[in-house]
C-alpha positions as CSV (number, residue, x, y, z in Angstrom):
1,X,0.0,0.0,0.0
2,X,1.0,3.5,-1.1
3,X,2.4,5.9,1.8
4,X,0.3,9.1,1.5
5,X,1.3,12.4,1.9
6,X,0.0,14.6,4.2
7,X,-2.4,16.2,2.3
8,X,-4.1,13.4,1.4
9,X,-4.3,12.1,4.8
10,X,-6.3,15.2,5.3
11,X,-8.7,14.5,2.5
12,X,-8.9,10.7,2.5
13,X,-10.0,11.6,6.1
14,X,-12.2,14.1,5.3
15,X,-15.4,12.4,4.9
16,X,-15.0,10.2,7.8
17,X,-14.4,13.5,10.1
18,X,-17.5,14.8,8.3
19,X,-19.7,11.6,9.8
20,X,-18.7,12.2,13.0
21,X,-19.8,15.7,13.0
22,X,-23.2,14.9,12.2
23,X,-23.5,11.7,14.5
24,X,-21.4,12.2,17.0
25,X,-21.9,13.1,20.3
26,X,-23.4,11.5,23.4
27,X,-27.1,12.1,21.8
28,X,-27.6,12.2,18.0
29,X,-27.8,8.6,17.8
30,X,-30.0,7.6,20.6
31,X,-31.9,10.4,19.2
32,X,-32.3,9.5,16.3
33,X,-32.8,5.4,17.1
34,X,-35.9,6.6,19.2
35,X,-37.2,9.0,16.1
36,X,-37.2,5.6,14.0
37,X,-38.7,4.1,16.8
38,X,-41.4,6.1,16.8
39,X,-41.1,8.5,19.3
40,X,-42.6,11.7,17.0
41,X,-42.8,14.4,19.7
42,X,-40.7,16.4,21.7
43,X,-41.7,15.0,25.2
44,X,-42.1,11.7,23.4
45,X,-37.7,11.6,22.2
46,X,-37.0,13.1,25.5
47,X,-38.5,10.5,28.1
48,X,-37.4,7.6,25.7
49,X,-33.6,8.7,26.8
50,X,-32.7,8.7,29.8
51,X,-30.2,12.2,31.3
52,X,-31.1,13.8,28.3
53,X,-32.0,17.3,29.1
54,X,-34.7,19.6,27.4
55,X,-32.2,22.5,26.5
56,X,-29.5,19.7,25.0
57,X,-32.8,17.8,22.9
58,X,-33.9,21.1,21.3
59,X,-30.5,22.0,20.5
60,X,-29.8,18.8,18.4
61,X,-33.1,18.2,17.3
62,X,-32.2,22.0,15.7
63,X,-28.7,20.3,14.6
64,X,-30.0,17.6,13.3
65,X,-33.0,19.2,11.2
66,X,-30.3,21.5,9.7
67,X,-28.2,18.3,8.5
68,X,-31.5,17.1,6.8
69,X,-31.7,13.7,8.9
70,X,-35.3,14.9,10.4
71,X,-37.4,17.3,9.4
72,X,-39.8,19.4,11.8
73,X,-44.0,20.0,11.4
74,X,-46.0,22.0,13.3
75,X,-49.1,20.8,13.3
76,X,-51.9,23.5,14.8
77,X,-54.1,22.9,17.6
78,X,-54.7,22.8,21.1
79,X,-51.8,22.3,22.1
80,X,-50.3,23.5,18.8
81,X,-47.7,20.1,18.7
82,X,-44.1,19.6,17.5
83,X,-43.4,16.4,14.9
84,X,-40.8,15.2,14.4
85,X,-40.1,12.3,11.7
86,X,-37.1,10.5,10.1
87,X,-36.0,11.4,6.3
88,X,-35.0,8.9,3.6
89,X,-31.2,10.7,4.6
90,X,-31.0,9.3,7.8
91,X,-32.1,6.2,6.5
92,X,-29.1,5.8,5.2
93,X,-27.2,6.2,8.5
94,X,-28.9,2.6,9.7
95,X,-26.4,0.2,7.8
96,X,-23.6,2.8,9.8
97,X,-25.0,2.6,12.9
98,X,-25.5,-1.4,12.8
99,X,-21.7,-1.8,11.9
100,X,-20.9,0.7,15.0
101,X,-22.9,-1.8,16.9
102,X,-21.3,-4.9,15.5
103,X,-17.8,-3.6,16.2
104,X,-18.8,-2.3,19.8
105,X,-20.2,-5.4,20.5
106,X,-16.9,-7.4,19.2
107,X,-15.0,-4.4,20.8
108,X,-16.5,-5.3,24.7
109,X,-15.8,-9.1,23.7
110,X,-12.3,-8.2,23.2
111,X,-11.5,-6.0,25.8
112,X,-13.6,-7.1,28.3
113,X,-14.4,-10.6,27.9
114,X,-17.7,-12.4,27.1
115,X,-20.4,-10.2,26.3
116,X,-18.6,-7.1,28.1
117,X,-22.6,-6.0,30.0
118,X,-20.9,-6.9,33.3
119,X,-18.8,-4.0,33.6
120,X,-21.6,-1.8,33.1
121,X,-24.1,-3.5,35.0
């Protein structure tokens, strides 16, 4: 395999830096898992996880809304209600997300033998 040069390091890297942007974090995923779920509204996403707090779900439901993985209805009434749904875009995050959870999973098996719950149990 070809040593590369700084530069395109940097770019060959790029994407993958991108990714992590948009899903990283301690939330976006979980978020995003109950969204496809089914959770649709606000209080809904927000007692499906738990320690998430109302100001940090409105600031990455804004995130993610701006990165096009959900979009955001208002739908009038009484209560007018938030919606929130899932777009074909973040569909495409769910064959990601299941090989994060295959290496994780083969990652705790590695490092902390069997099924690696017990340390967190």
């Amino acid at each position: 395999m070809k040593k590369l040069e700084h530069h395109e390091c940097k770019s060959a890297l790029l994407p993958v830096r991108d990714t992590l942007d948009i899903i990283g974090g301690k939330w976006k995923i979980l978020i995003l898992i109950s969204i496809w779920e089914g959770n649709k509204h606000f209080r809904e996403i927000e007692r499906s996880i738990p320690k998430l707090s109302t100001k940090v779900l409105s600031s990455e439901l804004k995130d993610m809304e701006a990165n096009q993985l959900i979009t955001r209805t208002v739908i009038n009434g009484f209560p007018v209600r938030t919606e929130y749904k899932s777009t074909a875009y973040s569909e495409t995050l769910k064959s990601v997300i299941a090989e994060l959870h295959a290496w994780g999973v083969n990652h705790r098996k590695k490092i902390l033998g069997s099924d690696g719950l017990k340390a967190h149990l």
